[in-house]
N, C-alpha and C positions, 0 to 999 in steps of 0.2 A: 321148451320143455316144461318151464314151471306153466305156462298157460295151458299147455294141449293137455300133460300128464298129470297137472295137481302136486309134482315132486316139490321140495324145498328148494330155498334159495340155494342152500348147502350143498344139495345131494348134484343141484343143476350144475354149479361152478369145477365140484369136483369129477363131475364125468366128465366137463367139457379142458378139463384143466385149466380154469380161470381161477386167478386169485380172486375173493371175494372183494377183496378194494378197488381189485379191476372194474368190477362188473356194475360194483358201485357208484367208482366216478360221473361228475355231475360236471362239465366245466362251467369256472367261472366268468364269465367276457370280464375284460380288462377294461376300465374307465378311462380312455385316453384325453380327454374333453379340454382337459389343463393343460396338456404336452401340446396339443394341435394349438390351443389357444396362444400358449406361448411362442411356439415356431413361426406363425399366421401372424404374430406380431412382429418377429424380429427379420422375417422375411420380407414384410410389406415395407417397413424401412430402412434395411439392409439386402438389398435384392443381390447383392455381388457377394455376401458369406459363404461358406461352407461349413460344413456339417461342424465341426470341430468349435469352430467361432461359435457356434450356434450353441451349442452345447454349453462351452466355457460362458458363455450370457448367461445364460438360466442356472449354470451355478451360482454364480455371483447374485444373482436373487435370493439366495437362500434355497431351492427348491434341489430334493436331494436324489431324484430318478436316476439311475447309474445311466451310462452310457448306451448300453443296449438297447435299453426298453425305449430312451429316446433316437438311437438309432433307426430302430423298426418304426417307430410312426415317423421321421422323418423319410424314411424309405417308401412308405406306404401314400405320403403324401407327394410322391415324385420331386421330392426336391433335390433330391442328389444329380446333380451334372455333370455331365458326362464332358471331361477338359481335352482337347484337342491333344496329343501328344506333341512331348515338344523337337525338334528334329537334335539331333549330336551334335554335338560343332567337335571340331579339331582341338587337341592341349592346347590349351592359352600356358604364356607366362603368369602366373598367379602374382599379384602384387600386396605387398604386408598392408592390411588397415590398423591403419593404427586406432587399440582399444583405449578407451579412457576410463578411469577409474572411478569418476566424479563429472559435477554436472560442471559447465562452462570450462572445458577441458578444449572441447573441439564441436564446434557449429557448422553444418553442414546446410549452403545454399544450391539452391536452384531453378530455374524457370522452365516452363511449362504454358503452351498454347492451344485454343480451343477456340472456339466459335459460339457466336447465339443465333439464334432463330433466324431472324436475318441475316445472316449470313458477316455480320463484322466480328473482327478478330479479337479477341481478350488473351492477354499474360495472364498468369499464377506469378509471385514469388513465393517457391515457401523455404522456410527455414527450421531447420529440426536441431535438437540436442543429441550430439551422439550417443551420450552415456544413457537417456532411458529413452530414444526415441520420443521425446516428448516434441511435438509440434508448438514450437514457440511463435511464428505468423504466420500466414496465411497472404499477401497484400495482392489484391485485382486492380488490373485496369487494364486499357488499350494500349498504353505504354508504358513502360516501366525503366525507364534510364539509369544509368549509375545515382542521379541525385537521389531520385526514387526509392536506391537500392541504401544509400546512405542513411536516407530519411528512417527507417525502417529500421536499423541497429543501431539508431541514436536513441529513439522509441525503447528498443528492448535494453540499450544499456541503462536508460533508467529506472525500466521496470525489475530490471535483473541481473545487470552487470555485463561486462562484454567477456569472451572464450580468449583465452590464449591462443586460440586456433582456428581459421575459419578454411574448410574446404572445400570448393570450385572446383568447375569447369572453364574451358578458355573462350569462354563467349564474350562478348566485345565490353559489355557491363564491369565485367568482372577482370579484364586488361586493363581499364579504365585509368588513367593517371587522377582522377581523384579518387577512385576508392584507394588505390596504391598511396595518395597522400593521408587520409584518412585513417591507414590503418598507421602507419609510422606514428601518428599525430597520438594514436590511441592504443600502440605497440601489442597490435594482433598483427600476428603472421600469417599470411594468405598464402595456402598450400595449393596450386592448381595439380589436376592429373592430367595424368599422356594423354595426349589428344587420341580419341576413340576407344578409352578405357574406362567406360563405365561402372565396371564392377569397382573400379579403384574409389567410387562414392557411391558405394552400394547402398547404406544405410538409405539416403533420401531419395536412394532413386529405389528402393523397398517402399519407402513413401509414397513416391510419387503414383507407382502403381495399383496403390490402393484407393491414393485420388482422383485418377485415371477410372479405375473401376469403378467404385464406390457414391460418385459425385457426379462426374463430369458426364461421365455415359449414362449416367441412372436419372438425371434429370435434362428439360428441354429449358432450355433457359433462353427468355424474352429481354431483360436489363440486364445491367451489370451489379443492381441493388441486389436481385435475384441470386445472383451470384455470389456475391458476397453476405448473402442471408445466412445461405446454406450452406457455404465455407466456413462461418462463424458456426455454425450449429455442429456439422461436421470435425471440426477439430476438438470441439468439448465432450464429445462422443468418442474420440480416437483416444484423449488425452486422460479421460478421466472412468468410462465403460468398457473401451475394448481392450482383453488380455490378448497380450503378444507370445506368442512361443520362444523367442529368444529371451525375454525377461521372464520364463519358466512361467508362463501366461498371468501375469501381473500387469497392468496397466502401467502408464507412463508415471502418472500421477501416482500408486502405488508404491514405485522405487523413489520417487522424490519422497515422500514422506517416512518412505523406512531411513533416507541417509539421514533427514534433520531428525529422525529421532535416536 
């Protein structure tokens, strides 16, 4: 109308009942160049996150995009994954975990096996802190025996003190008559759960599945140096970068430092 007839901008908007701001608008493209940069980072070396992890990272950088806007270019960038649903199982008896209120309260072990390239077998032990989840070792090899296992919380009691409480599964290590002297020696109490009750050591077995994810399936691993590079890297990354939702997405290392102060 304003081209063919010569009318105003005015007279066109109000025949056609257009607000003038309507007719006005100009979009602006959005600069996403930062949000991609930053997700393209935390994807390439967290390939097992999701959205929420992802997001709680680039907060803790300081960078202040709400949720949405980084929602949409993670959407755009297909990174959202589509999780298998998981089947129902039947009422369990639910078993009490005991909370603890503080750090060396209750330590929670366990093993874990996996393979390299060649095909020979490699342990995990790890060990966690139940009070913030903090990943206290990591220890690899091909075998890992009760001494192994001793060797290991002799190391953290000097770096850290031993737990009132350590809690197990019934695996032969951990029946052991020397950790069982061991602990007498050093008056920790070794709690094992019911055989086939895993949720009763939920915390490290929440662990385990993030090492399971995160580690073991995200790389191809040739030595056992290998492995233990990227366990070392991996736990300083868990313990001191990544927020948890059960610690109200604070880091491990975050709650230790709010108790000593």
């Amino acid at each position: 109308m304003i081209a063919a007839h010569g009318i105003s901008e005015r007279q066109a908007c109000k025949t056609m009942r257009i607000p003038r701001t309507t007719f006005q608008y100009r979009p602006r493209p959005k600069n996403d160049d930062a949000i991609i940069d930053q997700l393209g980072q935390l994807v390439e070396k967290h390939a097992a996150i999701g959205f929420w992890q992802s997001y709680s990272r680039i907060r803790r950088k300081g960078f202040k995009w709400n949720h949405k806007r980084v929602y949409r270019v993670y959407t755009t960038l297909k990174l959202n994954i589509r999780r298998r649903a998981k089947k129902r199982l039947p009422a369990r008896i639910k078993q009490a975990l005991f909370q603890p209120e503080t750090i060396n309260q209750v330590w929670s072990v366990d093993f874990m096996s996996d393979s390299l390239w060649d095909g020979r077998k490699f342990r995990l032990l790890n060990v966690i802190d139940d009070y913030n989840r903090q990943v206290l070792a990591i220890e690899t090899d091909t075998s890992l025996p009760a001494a192994r296992l001793i060797r290991v919380l002799d190391q953290l009691k000097e770096a850290r003190g031993l737990p009132a409480m350590i809690r197990m599964d019934n695996g032969p290590e951990f029946i052991s008559k020397k950790l069982d002297d061991w602990s007498k020696d050093n008056k920790v109490t070794l709690v094992f759960i019911q055989p086939g009750k895993p949720t009763q050591n939920a915390f490290i077995e929440r662990c385990n599945g993030s090492i399971r994810r995160e580690l073991l399936n995200a790389y191809v691993f040739k030595t056992l140096k290998e492995v233990r590079d990227k366990a070392e890297e991996w736990m300083a990354d868990y313990n001191y970068n990544r927020p948890h939702q059960s610690l109200n997405f604070k880091t491990p290392m975050d709650l230790l430092e709010e108790l000593m102060n």
